[in-house]
PDB file with one MODEL, atoms N, CA, C and O in Angstrom:
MODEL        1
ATOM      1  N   UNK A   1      91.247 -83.314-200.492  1.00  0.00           N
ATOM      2  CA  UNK A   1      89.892 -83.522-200.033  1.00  0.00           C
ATOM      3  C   UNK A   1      89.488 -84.957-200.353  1.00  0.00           C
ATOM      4  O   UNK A   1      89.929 -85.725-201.208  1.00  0.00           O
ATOM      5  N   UNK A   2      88.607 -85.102-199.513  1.00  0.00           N
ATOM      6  CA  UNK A   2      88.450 -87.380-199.645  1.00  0.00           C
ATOM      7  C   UNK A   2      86.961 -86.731-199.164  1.00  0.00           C
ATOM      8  O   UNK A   2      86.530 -85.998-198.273  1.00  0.00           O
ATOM      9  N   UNK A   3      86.331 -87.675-200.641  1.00  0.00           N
ATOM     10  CA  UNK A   3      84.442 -88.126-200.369  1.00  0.00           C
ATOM     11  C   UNK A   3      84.740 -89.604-200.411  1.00  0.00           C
ATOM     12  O   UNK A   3      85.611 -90.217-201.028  1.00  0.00           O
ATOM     13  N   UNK A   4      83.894 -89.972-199.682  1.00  0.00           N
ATOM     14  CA  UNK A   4      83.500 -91.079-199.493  1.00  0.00           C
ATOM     15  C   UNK A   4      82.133 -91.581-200.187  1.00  0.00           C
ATOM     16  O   UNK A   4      81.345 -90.635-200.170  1.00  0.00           O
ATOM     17  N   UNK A   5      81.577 -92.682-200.773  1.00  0.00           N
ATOM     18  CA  UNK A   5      80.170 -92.389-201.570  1.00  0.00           C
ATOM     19  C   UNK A   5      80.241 -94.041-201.126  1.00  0.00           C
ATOM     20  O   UNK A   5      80.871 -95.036-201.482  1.00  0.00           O
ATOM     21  N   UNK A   6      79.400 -93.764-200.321  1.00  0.00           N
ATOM     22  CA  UNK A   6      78.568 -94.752-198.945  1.00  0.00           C
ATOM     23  C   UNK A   6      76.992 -95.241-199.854  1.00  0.00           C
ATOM     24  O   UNK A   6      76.316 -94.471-200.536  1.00  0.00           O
ATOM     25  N   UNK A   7      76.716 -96.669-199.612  1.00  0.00           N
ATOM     26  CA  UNK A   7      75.176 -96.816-199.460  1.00  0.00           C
ATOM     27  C   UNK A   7      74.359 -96.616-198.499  1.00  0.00           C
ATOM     28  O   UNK A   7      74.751 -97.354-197.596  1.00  0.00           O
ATOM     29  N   UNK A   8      72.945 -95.742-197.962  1.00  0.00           N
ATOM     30  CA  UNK A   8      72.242 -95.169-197.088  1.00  0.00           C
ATOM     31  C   UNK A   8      71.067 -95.700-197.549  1.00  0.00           C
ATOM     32  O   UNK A   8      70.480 -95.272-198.543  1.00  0.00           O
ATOM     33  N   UNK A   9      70.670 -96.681-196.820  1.00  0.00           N
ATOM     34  CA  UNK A   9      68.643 -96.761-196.822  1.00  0.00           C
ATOM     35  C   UNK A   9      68.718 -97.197-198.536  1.00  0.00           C
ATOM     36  O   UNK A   9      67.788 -97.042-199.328  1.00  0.00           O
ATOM     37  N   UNK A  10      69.970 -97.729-198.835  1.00  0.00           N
ATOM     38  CA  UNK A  10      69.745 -98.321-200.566  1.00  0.00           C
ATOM     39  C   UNK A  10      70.048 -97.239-201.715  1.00  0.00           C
ATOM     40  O   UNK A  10      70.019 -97.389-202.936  1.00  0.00           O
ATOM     41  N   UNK A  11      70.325 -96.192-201.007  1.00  0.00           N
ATOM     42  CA  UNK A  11      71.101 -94.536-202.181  1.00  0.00           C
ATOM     43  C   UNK A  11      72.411 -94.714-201.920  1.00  0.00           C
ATOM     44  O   UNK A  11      73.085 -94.958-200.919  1.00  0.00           O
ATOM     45  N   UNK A  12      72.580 -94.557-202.910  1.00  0.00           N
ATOM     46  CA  UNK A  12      74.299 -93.758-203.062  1.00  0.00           C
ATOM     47  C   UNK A  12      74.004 -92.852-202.093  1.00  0.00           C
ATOM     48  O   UNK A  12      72.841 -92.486-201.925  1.00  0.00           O
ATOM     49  N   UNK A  13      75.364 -92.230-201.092  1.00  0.00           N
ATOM     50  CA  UNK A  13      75.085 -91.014-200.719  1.00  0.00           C
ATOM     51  C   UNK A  13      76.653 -90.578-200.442  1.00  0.00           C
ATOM     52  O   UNK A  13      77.399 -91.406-199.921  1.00  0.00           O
ATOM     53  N   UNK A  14      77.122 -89.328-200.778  1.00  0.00           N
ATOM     54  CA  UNK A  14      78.084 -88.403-200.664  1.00  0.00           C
ATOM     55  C   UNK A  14      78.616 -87.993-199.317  1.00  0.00           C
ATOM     56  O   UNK A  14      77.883 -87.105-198.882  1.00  0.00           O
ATOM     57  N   UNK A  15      79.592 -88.273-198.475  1.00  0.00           N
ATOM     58  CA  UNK A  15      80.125 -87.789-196.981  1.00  0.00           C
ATOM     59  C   UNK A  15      81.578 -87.618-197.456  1.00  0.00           C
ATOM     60  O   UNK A  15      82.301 -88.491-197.934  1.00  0.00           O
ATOM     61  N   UNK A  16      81.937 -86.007-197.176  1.00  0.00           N
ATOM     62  CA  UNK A  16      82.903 -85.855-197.163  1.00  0.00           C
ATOM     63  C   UNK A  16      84.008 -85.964-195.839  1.00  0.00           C
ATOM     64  O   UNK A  16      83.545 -86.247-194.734  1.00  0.00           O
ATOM     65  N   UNK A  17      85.033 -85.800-195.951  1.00  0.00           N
ATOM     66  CA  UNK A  17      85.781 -86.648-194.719  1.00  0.00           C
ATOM     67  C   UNK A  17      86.834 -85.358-194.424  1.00  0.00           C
ATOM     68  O   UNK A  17      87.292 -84.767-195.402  1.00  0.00           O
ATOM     69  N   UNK A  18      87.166 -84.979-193.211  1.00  0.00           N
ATOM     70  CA  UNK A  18      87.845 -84.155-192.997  1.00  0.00           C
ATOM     71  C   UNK A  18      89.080 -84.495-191.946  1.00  0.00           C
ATOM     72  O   UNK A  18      89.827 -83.588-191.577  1.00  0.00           O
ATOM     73  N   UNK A  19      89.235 -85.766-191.518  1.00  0.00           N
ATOM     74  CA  UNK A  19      90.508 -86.458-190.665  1.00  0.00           C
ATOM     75  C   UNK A  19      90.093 -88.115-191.058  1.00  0.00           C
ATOM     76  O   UNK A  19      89.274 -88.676-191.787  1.00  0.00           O
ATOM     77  N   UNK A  20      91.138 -88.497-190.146  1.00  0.00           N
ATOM     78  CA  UNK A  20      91.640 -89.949-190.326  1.00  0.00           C
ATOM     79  C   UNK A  20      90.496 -90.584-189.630  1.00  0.00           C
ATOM     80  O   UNK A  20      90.000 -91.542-190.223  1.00  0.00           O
ATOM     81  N   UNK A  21      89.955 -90.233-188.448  1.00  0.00           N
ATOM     82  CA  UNK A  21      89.249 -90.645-187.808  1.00  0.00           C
ATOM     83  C   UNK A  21      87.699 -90.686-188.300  1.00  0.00           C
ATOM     84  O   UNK A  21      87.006 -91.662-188.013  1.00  0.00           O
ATOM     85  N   UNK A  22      87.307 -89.869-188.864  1.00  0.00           N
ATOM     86  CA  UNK A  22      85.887 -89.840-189.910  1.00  0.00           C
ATOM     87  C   UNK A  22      86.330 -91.011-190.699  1.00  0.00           C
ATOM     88  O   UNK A  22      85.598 -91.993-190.819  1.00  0.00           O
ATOM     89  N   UNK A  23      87.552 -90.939-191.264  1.00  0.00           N
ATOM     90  CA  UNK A  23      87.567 -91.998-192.699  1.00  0.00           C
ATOM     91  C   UNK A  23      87.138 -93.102-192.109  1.00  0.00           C
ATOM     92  O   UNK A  23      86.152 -93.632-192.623  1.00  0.00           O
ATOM     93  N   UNK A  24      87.840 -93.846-190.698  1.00  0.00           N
ATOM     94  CA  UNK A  24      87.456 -94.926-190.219  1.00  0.00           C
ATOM     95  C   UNK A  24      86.495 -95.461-189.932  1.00  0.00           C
ATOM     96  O   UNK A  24      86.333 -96.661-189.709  1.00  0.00           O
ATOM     97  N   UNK A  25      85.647 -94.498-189.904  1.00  0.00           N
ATOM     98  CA  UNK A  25      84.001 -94.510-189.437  1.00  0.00           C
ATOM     99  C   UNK A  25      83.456 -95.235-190.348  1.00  0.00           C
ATOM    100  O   UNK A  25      82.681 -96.070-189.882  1.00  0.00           O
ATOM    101  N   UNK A  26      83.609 -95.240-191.975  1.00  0.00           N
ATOM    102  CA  UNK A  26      83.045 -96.178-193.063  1.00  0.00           C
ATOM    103  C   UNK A  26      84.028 -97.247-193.405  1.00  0.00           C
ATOM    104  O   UNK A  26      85.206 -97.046-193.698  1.00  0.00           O
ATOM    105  N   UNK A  27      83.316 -98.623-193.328  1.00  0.00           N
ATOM    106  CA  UNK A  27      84.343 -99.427-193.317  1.00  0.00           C
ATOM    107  C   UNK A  27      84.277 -99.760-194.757  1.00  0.00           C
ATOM    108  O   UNK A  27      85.297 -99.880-195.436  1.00  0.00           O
ATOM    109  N   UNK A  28      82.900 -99.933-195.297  1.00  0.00           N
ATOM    110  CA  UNK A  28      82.655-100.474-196.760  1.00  0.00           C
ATOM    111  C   UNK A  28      82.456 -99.510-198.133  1.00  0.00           C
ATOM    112  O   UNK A  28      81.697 -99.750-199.073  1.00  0.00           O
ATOM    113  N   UNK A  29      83.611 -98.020-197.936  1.00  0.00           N
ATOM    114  CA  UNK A  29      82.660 -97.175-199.069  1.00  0.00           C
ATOM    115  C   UNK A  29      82.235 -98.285-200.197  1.00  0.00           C
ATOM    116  O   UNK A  29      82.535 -99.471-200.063  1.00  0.00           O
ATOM    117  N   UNK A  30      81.388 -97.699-201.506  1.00  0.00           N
ATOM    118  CA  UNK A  30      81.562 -97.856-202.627  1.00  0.00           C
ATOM    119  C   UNK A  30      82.965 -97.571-203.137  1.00  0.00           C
ATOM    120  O   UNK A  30      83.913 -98.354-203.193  1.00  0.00           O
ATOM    121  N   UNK A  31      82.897 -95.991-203.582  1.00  0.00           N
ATOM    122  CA  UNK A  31      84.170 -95.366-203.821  1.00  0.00           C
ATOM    123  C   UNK A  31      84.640 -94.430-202.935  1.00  0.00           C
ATOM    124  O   UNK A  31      83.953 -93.818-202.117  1.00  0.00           O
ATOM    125  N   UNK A  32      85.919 -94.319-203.124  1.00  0.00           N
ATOM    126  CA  UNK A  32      86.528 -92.915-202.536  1.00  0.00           C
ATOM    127  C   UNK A  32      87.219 -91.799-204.080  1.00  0.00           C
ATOM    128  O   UNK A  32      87.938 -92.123-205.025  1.00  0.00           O
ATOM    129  N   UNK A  33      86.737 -90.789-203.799  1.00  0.00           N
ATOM    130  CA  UNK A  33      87.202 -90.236-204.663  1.00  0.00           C
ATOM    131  C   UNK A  33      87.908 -88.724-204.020  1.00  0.00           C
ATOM    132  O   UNK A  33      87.337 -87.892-203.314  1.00  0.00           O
ATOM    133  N   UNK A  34      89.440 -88.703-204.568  1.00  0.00           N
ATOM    134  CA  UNK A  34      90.165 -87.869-203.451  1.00  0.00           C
ATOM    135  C   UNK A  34      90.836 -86.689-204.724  1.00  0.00           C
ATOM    136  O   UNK A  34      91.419 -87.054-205.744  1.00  0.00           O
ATOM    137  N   UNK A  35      90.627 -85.571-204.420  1.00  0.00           N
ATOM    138  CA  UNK A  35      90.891 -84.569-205.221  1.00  0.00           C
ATOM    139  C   UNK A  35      91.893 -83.478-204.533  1.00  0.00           C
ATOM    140  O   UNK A  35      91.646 -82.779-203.550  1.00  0.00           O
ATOM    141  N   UNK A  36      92.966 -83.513-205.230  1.00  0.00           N
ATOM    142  CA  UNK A  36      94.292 -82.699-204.472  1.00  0.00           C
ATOM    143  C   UNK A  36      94.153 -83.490-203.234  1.00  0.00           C
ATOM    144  O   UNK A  36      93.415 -83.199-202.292  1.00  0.00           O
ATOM    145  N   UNK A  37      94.809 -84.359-203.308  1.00  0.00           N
ATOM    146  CA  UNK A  37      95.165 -84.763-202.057  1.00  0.00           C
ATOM    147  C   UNK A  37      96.255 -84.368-201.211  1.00  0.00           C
ATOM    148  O   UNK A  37      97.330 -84.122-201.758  1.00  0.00           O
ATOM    149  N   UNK A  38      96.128 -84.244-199.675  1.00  0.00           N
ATOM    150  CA  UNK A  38      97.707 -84.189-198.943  1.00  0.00           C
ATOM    151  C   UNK A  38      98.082 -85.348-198.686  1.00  0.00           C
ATOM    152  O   UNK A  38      97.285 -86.287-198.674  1.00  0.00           O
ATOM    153  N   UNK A  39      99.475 -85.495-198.414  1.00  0.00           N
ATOM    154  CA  UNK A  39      99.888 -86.755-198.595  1.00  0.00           C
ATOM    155  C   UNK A  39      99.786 -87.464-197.120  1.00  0.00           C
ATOM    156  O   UNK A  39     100.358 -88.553-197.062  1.00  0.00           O
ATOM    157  N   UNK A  40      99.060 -86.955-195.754  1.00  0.00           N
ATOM    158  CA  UNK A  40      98.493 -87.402-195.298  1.00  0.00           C
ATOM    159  C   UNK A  40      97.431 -88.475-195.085  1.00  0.00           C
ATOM    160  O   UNK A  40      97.308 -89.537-194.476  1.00  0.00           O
ATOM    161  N   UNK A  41      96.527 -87.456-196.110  1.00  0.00           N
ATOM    162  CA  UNK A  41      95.131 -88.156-196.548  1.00  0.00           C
ATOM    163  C   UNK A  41      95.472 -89.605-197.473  1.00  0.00           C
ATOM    164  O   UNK A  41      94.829 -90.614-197.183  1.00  0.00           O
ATOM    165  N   UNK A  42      96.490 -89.666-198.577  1.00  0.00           N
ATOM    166  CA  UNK A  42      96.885 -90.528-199.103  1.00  0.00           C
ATOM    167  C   UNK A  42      97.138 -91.612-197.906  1.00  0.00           C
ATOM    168  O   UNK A  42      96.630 -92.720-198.076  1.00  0.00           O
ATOM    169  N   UNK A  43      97.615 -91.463-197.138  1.00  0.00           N
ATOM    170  CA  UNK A  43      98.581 -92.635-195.701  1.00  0.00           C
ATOM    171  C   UNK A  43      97.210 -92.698-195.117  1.00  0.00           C
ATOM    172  O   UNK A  43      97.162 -93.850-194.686  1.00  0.00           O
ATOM    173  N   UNK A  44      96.057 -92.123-194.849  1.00  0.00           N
ATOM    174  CA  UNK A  44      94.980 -92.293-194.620  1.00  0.00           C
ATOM    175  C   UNK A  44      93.843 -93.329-194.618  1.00  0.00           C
ATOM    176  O   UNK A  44      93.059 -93.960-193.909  1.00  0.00           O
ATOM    177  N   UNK A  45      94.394 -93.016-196.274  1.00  0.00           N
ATOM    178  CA  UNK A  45      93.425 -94.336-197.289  1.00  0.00           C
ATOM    179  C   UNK A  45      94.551 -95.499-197.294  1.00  0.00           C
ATOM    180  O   UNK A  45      94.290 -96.668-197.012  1.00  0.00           O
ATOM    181  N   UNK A  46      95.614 -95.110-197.590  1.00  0.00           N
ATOM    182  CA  UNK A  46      96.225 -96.758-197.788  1.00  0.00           C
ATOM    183  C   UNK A  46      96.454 -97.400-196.376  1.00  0.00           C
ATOM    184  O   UNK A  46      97.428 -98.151-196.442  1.00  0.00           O
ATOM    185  N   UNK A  47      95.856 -97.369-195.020  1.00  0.00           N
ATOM    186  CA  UNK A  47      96.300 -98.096-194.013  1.00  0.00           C
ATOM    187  C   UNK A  47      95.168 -98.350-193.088  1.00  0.00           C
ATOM    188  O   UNK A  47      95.123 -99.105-192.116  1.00  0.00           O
ATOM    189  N   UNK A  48      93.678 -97.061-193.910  1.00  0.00           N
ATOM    190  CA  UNK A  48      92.295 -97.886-193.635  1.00  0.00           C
ATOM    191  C   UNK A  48      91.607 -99.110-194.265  1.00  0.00           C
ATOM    192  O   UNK A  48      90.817 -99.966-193.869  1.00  0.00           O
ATOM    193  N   UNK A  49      92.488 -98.720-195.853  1.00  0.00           N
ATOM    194  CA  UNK A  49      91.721 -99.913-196.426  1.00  0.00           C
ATOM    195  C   UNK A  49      92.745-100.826-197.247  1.00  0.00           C
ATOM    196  O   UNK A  49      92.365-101.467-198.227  1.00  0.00           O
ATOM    197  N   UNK A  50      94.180-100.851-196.753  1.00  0.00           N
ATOM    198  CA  UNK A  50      94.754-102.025-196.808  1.00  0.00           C
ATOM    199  C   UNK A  50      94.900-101.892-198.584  1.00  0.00           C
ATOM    200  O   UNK A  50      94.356-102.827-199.173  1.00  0.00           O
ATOM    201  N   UNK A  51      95.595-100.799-199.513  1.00  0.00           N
ATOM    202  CA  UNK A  51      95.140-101.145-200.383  1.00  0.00           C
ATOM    203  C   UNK A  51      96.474-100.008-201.053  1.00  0.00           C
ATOM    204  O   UNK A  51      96.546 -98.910-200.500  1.00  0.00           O
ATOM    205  N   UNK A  52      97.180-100.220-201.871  1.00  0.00           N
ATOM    206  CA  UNK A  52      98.274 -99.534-202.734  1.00  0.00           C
ATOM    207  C   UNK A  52      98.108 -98.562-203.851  1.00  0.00           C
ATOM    208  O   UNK A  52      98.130 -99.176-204.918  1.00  0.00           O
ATOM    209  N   UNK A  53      97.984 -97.564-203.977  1.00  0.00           N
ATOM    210  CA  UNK A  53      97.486 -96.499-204.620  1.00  0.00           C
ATOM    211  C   UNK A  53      98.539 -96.002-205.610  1.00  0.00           C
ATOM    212  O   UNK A  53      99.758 -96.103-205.474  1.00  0.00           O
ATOM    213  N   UNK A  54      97.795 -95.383-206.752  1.00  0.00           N
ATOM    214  CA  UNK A  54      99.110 -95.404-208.060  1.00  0.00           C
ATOM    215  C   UNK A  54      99.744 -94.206-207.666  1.00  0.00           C
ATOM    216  O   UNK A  54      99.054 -93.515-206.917  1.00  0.00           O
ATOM    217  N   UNK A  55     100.871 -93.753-207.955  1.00  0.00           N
ATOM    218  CA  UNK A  55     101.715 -92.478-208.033  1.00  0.00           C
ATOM    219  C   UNK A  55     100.693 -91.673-208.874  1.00  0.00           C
ATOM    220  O   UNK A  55      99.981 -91.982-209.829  1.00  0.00           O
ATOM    221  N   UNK A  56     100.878 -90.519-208.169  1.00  0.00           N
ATOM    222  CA  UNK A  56      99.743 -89.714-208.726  1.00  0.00           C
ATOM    223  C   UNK A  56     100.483 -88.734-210.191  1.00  0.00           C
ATOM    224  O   UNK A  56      99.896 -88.108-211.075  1.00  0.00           O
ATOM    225  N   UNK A  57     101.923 -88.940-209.962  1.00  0.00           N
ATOM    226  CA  UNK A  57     102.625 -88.194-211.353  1.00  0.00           C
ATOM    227  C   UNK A  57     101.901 -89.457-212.530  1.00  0.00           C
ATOM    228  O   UNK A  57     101.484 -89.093-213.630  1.00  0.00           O
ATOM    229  N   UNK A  58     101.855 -90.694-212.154  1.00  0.00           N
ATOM    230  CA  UNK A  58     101.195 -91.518-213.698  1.00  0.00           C
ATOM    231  C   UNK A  58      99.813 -91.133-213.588  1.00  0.00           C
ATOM    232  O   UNK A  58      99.894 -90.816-214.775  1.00  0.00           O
ATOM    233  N   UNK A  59      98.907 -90.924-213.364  1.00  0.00           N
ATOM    234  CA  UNK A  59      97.861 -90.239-213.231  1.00  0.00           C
ATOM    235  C   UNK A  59      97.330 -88.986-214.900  1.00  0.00           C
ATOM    236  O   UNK A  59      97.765 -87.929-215.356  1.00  0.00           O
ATOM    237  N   UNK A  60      96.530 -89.675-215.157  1.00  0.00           N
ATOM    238  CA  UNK A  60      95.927 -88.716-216.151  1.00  0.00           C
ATOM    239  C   UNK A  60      94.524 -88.031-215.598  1.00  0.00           C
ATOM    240  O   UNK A  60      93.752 -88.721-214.933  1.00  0.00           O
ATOM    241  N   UNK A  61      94.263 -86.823-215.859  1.00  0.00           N
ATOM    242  CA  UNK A  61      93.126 -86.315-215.295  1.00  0.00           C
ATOM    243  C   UNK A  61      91.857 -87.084-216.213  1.00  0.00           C
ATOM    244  O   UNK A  61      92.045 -87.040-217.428  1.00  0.00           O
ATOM    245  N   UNK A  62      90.556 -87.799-215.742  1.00  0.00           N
ATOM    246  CA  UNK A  62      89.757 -88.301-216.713  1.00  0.00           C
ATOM    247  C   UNK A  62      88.166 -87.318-216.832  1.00  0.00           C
ATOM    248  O   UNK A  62      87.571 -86.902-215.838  1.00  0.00           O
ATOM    249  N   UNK A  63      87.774 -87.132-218.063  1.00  0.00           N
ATOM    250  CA  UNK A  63      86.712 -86.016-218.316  1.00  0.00           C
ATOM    251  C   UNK A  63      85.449 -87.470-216.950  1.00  0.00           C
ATOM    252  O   UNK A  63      85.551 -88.696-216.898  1.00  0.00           O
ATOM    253  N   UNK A  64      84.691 -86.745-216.323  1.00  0.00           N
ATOM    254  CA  UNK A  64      83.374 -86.619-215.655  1.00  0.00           C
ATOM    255  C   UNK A  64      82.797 -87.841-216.483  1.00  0.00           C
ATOM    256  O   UNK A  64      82.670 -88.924-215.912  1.00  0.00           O
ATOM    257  N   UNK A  65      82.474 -87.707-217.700  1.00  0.00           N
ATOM    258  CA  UNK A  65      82.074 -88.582-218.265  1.00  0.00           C
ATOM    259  C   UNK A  65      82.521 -90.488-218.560  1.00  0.00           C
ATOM    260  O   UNK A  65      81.811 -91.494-218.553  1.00  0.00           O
ATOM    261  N   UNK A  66      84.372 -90.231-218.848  1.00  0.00           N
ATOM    262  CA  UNK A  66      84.516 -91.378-218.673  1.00  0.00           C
ATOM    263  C   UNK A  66      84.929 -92.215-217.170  1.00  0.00           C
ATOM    264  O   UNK A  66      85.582 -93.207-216.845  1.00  0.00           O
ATOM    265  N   UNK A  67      84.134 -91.176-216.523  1.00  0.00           N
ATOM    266  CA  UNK A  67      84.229 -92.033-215.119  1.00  0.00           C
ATOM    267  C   UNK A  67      83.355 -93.066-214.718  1.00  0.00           C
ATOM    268  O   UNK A  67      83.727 -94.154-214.279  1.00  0.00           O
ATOM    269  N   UNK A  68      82.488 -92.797-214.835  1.00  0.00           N
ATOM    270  CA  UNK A  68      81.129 -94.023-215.211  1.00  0.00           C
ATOM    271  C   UNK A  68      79.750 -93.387-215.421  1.00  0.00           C
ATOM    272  O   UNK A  68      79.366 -92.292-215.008  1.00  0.00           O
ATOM    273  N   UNK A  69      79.120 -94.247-216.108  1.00  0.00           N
ATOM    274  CA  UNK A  69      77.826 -94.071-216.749  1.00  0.00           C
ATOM    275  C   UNK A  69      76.674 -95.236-216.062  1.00  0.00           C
ATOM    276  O   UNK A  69      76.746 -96.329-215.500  1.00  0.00           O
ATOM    277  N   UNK A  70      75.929 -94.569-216.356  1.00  0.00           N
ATOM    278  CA  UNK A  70      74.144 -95.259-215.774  1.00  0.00           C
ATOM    279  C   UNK A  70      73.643 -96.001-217.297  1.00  0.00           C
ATOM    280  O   UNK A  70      73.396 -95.491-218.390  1.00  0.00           O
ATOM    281  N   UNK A  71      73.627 -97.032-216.955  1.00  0.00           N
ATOM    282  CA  UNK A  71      72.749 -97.588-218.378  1.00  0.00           C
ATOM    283  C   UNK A  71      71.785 -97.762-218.487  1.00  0.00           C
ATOM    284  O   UNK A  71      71.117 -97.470-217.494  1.00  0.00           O
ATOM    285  N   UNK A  72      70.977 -98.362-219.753  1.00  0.00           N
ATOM    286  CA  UNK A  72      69.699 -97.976-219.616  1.00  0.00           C
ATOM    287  C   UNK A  72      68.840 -99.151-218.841  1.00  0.00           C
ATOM    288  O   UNK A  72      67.654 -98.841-218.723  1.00  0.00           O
ATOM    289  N   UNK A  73      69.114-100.153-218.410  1.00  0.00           N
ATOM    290  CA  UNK A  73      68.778-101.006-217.261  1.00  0.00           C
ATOM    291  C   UNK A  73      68.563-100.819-215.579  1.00  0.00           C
ATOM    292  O   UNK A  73      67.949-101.339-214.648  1.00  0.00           O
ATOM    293  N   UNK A  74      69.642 -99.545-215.900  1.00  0.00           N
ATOM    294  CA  UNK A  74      69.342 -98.516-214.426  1.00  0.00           C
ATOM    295  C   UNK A  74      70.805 -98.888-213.858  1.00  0.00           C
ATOM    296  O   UNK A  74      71.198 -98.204-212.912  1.00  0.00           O
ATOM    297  N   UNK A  75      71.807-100.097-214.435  1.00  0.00           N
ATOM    298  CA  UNK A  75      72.576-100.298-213.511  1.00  0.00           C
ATOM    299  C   UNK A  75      73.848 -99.110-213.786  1.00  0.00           C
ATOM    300  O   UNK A  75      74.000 -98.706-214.939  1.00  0.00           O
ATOM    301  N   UNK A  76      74.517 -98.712-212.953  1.00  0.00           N
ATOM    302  CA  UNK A  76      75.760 -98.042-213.159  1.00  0.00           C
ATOM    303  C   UNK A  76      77.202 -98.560-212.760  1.00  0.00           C
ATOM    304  O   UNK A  76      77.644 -99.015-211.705  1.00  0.00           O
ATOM    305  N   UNK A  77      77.736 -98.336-213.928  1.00  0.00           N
ATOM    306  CA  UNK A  77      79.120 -98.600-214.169  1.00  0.00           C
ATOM    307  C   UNK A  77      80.329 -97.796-213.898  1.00  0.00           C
ATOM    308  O   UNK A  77      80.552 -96.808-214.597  1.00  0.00           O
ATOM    309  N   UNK A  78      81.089 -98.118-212.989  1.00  0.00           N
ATOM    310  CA  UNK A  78      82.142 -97.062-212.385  1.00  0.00           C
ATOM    311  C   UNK A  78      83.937 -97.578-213.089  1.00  0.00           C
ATOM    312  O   UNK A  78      84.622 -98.513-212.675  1.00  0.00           O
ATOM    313  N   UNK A  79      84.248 -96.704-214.102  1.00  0.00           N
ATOM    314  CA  UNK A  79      85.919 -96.724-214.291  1.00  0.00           C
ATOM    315  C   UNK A  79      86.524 -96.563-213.357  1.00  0.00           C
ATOM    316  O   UNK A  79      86.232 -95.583-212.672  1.00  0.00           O
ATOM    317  N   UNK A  80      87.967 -97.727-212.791  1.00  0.00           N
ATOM    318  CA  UNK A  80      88.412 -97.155-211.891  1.00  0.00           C
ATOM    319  C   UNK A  80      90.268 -97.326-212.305  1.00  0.00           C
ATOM    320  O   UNK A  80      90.361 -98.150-213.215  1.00  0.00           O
ATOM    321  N   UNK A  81      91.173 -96.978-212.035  1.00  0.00           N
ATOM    322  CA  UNK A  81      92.396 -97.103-212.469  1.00  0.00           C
ATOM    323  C   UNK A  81      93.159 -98.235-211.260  1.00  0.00           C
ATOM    324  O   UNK A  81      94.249 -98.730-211.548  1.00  0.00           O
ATOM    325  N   UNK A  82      92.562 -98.534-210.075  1.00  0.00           N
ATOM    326  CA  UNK A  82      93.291 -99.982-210.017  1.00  0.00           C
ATOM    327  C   UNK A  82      91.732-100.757-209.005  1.00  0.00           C
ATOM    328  O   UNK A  82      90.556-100.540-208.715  1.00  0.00           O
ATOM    329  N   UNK A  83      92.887-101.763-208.821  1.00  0.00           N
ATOM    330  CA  UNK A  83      90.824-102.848-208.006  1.00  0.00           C
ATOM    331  C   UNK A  83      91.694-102.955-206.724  1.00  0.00           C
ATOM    332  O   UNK A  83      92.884-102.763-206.473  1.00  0.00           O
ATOM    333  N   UNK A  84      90.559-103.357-205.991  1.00  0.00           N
ATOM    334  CA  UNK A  84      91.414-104.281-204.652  1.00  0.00           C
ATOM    335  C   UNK A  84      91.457-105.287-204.510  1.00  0.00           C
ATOM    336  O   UNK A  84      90.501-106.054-204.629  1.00  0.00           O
ATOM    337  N   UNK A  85      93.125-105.724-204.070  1.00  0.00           N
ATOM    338  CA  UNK A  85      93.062-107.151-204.340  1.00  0.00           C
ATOM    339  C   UNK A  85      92.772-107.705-202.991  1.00  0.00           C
ATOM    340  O   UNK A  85      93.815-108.069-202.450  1.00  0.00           O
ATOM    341  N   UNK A  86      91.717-107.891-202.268  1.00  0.00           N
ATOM    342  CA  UNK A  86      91.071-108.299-201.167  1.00  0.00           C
ATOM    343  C   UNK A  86      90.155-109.628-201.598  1.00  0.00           C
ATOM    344  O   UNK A  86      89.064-109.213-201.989  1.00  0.00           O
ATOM    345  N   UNK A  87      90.207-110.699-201.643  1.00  0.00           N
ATOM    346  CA  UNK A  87      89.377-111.685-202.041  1.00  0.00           C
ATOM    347  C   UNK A  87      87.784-111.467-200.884  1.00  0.00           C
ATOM    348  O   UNK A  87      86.627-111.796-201.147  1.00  0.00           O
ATOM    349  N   UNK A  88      88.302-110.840-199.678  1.00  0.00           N
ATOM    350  CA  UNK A  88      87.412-111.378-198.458  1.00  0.00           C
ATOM    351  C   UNK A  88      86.358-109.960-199.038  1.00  0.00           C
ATOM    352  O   UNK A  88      85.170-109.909-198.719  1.00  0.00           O
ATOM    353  N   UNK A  89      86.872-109.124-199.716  1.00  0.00           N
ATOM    354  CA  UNK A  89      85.623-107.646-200.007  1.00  0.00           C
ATOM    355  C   UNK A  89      84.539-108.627-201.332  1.00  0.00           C
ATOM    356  O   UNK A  89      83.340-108.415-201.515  1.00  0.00           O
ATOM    357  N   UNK A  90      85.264-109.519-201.977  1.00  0.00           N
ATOM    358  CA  UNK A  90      83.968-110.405-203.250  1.00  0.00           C
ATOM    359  C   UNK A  90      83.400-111.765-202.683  1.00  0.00           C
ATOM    360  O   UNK A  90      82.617-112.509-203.274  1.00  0.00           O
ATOM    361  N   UNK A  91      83.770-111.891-201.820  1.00  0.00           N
ATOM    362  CA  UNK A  91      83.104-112.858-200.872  1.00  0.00           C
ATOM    363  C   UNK A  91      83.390-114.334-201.486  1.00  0.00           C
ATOM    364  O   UNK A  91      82.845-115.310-200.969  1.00  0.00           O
ATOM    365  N   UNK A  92      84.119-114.454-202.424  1.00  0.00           N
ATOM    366  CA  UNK A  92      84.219-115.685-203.348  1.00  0.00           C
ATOM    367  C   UNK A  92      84.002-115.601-204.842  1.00  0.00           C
ATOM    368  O   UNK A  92      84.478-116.455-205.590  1.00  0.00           O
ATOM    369  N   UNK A  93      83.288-114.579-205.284  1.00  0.00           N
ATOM    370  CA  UNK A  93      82.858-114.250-206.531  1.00  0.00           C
ATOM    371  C   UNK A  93      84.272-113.938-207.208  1.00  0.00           C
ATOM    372  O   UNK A  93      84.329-113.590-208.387  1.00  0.00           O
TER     373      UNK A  93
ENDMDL
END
């Protein structure tokens, strides 16, 4: 299963994805977060968004919590286990 967690009108917002062709529809998620994946869906994500994904046997399951937290400034912080190396997604930053 693949969510996608899109910005809407300035919210986070949750769309889950059920083919290749939905995935394409968002070009900029935030995150994707893919749970039991088929290895479809894997070839899915790595050839919409150009981007190499870890073997899921190195994979540790992580508790809810250390996935990211809201601080008290309001901003939120997301753990992720790899980045993309796309210079053109930080615009120069």
């Amino acid at each position: 299963m693949i969510n996608l967690f899109v910005l809407q009108n300035g919210r986070l917002s949750q769309e889950q994805v059920e083919d290749r062709n939905e995935l394409l529809q968002y070009a900029n998620p935030i995150w994707i977060d893919v749970v039991d994946p088929e290895e479809d869906e894997l070839i899915w994500i790595k050839e919409a968004f150009g981007v190499l994904l870890p073997e899921l046997d190195d994979l540790g399951d992580l508790e809810a919590s250390a996935r990211y937290f809201e601080a008290d400034d309001g901003h939120l912080h997301i753990r992720t286990d790899f980045l993309l190396d796309d210079r053109r997604l930080f615009n120069g930053y």
